[in-house]
C-alpha positions in Angstrom: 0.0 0.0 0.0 0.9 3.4 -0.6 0.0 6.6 -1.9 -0.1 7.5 -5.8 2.0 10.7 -6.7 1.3 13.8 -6.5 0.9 14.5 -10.5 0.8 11.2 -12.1 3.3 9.9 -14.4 2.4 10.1 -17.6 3.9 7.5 -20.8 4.3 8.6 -24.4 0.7 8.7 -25.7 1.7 9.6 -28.9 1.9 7.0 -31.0 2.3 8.1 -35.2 3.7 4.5 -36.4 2.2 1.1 -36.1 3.3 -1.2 -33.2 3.8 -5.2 -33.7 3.2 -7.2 -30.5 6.7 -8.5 -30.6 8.9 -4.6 -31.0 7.0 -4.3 -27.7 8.6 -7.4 -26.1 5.9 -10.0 -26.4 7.1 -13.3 -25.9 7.0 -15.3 -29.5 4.6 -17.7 -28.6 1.8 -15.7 -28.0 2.9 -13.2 -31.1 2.1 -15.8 -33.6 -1.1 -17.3 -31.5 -2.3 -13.5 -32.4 -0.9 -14.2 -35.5 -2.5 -17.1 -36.0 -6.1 -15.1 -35.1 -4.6 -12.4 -37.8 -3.6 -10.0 -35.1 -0.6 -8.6 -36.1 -0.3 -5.0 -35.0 -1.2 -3.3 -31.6 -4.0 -0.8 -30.3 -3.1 2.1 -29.2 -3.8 1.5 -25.5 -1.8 -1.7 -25.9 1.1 -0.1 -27.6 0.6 2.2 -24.5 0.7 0.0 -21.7 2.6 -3.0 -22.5 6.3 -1.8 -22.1 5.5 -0.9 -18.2 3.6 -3.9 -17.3 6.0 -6.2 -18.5 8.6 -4.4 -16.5 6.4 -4.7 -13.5 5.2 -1.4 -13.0 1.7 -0.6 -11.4 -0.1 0.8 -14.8 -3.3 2.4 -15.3 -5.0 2.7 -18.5 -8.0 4.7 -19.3 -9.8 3.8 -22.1 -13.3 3.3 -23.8 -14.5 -0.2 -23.8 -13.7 -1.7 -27.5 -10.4 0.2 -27.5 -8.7 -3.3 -26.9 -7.5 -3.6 -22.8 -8.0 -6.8 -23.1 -4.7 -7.8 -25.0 -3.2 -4.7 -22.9 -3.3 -6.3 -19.9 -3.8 -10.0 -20.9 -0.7 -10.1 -22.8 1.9 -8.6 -20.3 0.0 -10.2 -17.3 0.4 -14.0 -18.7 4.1 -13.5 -19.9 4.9 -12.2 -16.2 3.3 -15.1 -14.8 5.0 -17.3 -17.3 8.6 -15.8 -16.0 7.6 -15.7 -12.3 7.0 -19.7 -12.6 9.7 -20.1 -14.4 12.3 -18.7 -11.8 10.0 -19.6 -8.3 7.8 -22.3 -9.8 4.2 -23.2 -10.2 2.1 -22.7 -6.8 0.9 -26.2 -5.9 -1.2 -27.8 -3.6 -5.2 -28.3 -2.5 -5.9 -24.7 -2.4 -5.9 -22.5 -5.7 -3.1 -20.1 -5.1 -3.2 -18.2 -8.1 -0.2 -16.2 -9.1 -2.2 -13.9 -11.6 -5.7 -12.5 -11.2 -8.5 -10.6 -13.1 -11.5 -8.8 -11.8 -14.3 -7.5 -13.7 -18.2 -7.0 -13.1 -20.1 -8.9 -14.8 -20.1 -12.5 -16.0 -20.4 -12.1 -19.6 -17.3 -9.8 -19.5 -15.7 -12.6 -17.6 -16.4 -15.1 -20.6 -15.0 -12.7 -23.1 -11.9 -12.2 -21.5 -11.6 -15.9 -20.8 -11.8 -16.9 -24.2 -9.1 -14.1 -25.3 -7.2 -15.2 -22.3 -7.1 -19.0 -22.4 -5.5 -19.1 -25.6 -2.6 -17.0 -25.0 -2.3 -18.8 -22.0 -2.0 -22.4 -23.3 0.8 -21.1 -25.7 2.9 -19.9 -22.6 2.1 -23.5 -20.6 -0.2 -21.4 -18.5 -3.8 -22.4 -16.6 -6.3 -20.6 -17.1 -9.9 -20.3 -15.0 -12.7 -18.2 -15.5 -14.8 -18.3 -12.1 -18.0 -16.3 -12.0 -21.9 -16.1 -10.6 -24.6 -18.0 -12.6 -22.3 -21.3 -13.1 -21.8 -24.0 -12.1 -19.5 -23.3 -9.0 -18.6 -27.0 -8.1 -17.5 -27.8 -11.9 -15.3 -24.2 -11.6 -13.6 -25.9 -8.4 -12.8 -28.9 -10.0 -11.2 -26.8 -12.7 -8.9 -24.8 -10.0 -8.2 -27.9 -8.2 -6.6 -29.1 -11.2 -3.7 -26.4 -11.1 -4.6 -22.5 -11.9 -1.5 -20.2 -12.6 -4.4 -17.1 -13.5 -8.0 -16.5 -12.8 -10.5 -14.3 -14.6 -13.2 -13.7 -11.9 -16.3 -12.0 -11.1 -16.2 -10.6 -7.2 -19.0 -12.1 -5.8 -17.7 -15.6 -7.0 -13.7 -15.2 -6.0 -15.0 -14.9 -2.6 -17.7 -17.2 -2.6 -14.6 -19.4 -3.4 -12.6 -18.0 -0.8 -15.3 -18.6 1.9 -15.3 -21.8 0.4 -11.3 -22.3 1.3 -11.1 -23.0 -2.4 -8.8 -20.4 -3.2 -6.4 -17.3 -1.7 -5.3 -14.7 -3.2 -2.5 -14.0 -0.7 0.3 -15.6 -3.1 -1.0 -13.2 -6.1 2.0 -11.6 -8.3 -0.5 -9.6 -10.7 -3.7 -8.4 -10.2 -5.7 -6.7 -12.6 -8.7 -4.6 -12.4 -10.7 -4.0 -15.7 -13.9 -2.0 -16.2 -13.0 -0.8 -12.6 -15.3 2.4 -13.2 -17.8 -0.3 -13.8 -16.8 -2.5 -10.6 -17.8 0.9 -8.8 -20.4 1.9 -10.4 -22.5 -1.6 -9.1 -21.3 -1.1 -5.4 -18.0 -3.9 -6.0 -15.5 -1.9 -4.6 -15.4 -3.8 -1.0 -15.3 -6.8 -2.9 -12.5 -5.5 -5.3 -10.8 -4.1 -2.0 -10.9 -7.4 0.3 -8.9 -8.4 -2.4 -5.8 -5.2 -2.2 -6.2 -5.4 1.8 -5.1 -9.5 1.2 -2.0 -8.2 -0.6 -1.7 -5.1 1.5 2.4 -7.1 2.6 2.9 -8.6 -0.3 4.8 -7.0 -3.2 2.8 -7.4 -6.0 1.9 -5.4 -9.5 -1.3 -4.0 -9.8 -2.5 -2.9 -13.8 -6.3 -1.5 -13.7 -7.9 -0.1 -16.6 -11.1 1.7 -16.9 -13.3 4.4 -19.0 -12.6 7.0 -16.0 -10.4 7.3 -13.4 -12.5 9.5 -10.9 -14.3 9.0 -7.9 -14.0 5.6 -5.8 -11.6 4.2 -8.9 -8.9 7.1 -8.2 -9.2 6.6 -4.1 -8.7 3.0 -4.9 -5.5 4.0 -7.1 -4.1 6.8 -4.4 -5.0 3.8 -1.6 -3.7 0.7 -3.0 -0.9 1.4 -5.8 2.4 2.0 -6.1 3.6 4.7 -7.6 1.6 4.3 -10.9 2.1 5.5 -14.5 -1.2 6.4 -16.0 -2.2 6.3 -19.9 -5.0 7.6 -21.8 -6.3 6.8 -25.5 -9.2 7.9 -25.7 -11.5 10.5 -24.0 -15.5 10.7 -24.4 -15.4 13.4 -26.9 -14.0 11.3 -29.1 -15.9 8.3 -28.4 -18.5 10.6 -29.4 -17.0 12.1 -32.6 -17.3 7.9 -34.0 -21.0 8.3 -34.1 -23.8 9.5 -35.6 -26.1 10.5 -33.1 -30.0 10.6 -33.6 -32.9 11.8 -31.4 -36.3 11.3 -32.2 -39.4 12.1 -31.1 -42.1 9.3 -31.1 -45.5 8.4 -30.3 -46.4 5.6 -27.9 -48.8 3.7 -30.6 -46.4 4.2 -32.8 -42.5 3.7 -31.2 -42.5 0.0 -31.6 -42.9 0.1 -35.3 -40.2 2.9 -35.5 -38.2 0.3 -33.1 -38.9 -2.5 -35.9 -38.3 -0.6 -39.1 -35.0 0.9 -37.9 -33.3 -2.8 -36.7 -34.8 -4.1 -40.1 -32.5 -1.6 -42.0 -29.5 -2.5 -39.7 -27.7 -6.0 -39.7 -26.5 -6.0 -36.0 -28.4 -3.8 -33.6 -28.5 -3.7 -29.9 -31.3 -2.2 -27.9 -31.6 -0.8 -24.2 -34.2 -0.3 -21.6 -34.0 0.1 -18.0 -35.8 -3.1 -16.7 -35.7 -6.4 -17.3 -39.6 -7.3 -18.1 -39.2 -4.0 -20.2 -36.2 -5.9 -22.1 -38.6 -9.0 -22.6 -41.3 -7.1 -23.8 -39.2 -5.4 -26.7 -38.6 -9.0 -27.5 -41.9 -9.8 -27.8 -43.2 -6.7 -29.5 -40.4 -6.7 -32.2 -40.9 -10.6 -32.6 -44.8 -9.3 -33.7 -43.1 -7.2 -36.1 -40.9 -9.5 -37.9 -37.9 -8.9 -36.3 -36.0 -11.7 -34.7 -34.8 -10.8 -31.2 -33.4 -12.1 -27.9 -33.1 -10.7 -24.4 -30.3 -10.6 -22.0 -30.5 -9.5 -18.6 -29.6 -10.3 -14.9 -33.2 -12.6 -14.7 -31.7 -15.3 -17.2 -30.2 -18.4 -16.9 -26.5 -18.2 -17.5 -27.1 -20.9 -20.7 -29.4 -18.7 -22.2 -27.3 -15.5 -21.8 -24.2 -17.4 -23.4 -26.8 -18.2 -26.6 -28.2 -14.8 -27.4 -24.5 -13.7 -27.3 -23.4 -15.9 -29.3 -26.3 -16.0 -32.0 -25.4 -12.3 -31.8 -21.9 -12.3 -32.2 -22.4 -14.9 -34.8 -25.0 -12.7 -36.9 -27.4 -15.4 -36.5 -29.3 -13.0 -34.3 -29.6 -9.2 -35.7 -31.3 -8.0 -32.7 -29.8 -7.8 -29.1 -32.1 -6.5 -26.5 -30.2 -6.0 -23.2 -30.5 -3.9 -19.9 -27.8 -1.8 -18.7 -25.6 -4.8 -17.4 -24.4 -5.5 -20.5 -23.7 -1.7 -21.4 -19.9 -1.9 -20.4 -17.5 -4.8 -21.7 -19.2 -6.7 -24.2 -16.2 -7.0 -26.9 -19.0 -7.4 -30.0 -17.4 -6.7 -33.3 -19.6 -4.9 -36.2 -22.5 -3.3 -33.9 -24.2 -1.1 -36.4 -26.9 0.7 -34.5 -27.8 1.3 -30.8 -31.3 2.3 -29.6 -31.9 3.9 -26.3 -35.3 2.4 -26.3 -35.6 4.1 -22.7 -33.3 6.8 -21.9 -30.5 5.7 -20.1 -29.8 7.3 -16.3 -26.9 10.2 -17.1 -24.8 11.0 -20.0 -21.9 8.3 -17.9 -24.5 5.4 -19.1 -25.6 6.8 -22.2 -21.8 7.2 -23.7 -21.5 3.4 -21.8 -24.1 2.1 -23.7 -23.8 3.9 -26.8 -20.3 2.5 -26.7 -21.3 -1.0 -28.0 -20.8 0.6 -31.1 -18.4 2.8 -33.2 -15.5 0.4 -32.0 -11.9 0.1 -32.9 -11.8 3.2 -35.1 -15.3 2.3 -36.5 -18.4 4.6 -36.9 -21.6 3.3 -35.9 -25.4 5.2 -35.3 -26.7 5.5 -32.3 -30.8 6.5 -31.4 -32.6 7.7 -28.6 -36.6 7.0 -28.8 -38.2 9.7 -27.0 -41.6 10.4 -25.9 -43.2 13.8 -24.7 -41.8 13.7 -21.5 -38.1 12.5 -22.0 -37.2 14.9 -24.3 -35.8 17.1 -21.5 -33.7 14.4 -20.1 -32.2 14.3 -23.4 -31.2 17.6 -23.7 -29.5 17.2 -20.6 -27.1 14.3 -22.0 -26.4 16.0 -25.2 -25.5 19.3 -23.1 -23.4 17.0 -21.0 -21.3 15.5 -23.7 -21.2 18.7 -26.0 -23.4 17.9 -28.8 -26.0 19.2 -30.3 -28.6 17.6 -32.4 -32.4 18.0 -33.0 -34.8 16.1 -31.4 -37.3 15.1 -34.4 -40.6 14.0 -34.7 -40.5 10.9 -36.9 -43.2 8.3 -37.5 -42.2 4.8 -39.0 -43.5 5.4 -42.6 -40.3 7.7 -42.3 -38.0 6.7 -45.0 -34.7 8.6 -43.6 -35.2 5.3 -41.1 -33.6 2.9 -43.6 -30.4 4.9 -43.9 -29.8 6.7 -40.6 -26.1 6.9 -40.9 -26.7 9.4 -43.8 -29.1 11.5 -42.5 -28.4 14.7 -41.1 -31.5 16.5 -39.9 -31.5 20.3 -39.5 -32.1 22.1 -36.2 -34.8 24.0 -37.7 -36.4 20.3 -37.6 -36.3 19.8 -34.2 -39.5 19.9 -32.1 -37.7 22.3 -29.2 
């Protein structure tokens, strides 16, 4: 434990050239398993961050979900493990002592980085388990029990485990936080922090990453590590700058049919709403309208959740309707749309959702469906992240609704 600097330490964010994953001192059997999954050259935030992790510094990153954090802390994370082993060996024994750990918030976001993660792993000789809520938590002990060098984890699982005896995290080497923003946001930080407080006397390297870097996540970062460098890649105004941003005024008969006729004109399109009966009803209105839809949300069994993503991921699904757990860390290439089918809380979760598209350098659209009395909420957001757009009546004969990325109404449209 100790405190952050004063001014933090900033690394060369500048980055005019391309970066391969071995100039920045990958180890070669994970450059050509990237290779091998045509990844050849690095993201910024990976170009970024790499060089200090692998040299053990405590690195924070701050970047917008889809930026790819995953390979930036994935990669230096399981190549340290890999040389810790190597010179102290493997922790054995009954209990999974981990030497490498990952926390996120959600379970889905566990999967993903689990399936990036494993790979890697298996090319450096590593073990890899994902633990989290929703699974089955005896089969997940059997795994760890069977030798674990790094653990992807939700909180509430890791200790569930650790009430358990089934694993410590005393012997960690590496800990990573990602999404931590998120982690706070849903009220995980004294999960995330019986965690640091286990590691409070053991030397150790700590890389969290995250949209922002305020609030609970930069006490947790002045608290808990050590003398960090910090790197940014992207800030909201740019996230924003990726998109094309639509607000439209609807009538209540009338907003499903708007819903259907804009996801019919969209190959991959994710909608949001604020409850879960409200996510399954979208389903079964848009199913009426010949749109082919699935819900995910907290209320599902973990099977089913894994499907819709897939189908989704796989295009066999074109519409995704989902509450606001899976606003942050879903890594779904080729989103085209988002619709705020209710508004989201603040202008933090409408950038988080809106976020599931316009990835990687991409543009994507993204709607807010508005009746008469949201329309000042919505003003609000667009004042908070400094844009400004009309809020337009549209009804779904509108045939600007089949080709929203090119359409550019004028304020003297707008209803205000």
């Amino acid at each position: 434990m100790s405190d952050a600097p004063s001014a933090p330490t900033a690394g060369n964010d500048t980055y005019a050239t391309e970066h391969s994953f071995a100039s920045l001192g990958i180890a070669t059997p994970m450059v050509d398993a990237l290779a091998a999954q045509g990844i050849v050259t690095a993201f910024p935030i990976q170009a970024m961050t790499i060089a200090d992790a692998l040299a053990g510094r405590d690195t924070c990153g701050k970047a917008k979900t889809g930026s790819g954090k995953t390979l930036g802390f994935g990669l230096p994370l399981l190549q340290r493990v890999a040389e810790i082993n190597a010179r102290d060996g493997r922790h054995e024994g009954p209990v999974a002592r981990p030497r490498g750990l990952v926390l996120l918030p959600t379970r889905e976001l566990a999967v993903q980085v689990f399936e990036v993660i494993e790979t890697l792993g298996a090319a450096m000789g590593l073990s890899v388990v994902a633990v989290y809520g929703g699974a089955d938590i005896e089969k997940q002990i059997k795994q760890m029990r069977a030798g674990v060098d790094v653990i992807i984890a939700t909180p509430g699982r890791l200790i569930d485990l650790g009430d358990r005896g089934e694993v410590k995290v005393d012997g960690l080497d590496i800990l990573v936080l990602d999404e931590a923003d998120r982690m706070a946001d849903m009220g995980f930080m004294p999960q995330v922090e019986w965690v640091l407080r286990r590691l409070a006397d053991r030397p150790h390297q700590t890389l969290l990453f995250s949209a922002t870097l305020d609030g609970a996540v930069d006490r947790l970062v002045k608290r808990y590590m050590n003398d960090p460098i910090f790197h940014e890649v992207a800030s909201d105004s740019q996230t924003v700058s990726l998109m094309v941003h639509h607000f439209f005024s609807v009538h209540k008969m009338d907003r499903n049919k708007v819903l259907a006729t804009i996801c019919k004109a969209q190959n991959k399109t994710i909608i949001f709403c604020r409850t879960k009966r409200g996510a399954d009803r979208v389903v079964e209105d848009m199913e009426k309208e010949g749109v082919k839809a699935a819900a995910i949300h907290g209320d599902l069994r973990q099977a089913q959740r894994e499907r819709a993503l897939a189908d989704f991921s796989t295009d066999a699904l074109p519409v995704l309707v989902a509450t606001d757990v899976a606003a942050r860390g879903l890594h779904i290439d080729g989103v085209d749309c988002v619709v705020h089918f209710d508004p989201p809380e603040d202008h933090k979760a409408y950038l988080h959702r809106s976020g599931r598209t316009a990835r990687a350098g991409s543009t994507g659209v993204v709607v807010s469906l508005l009746l008469w009395n949201q329309m000042v909420e919505a003003e609000i957001i667009m004042r908070r992240i400094e844009i400004k757009r009309p809020i337009v009546e549209v009804f779904s004969n509108n045939p600007h609704l089949t080709d929203l990325a090119n359409w550019e109404p004028t304020m003297e449209e707008s209803v205000l």
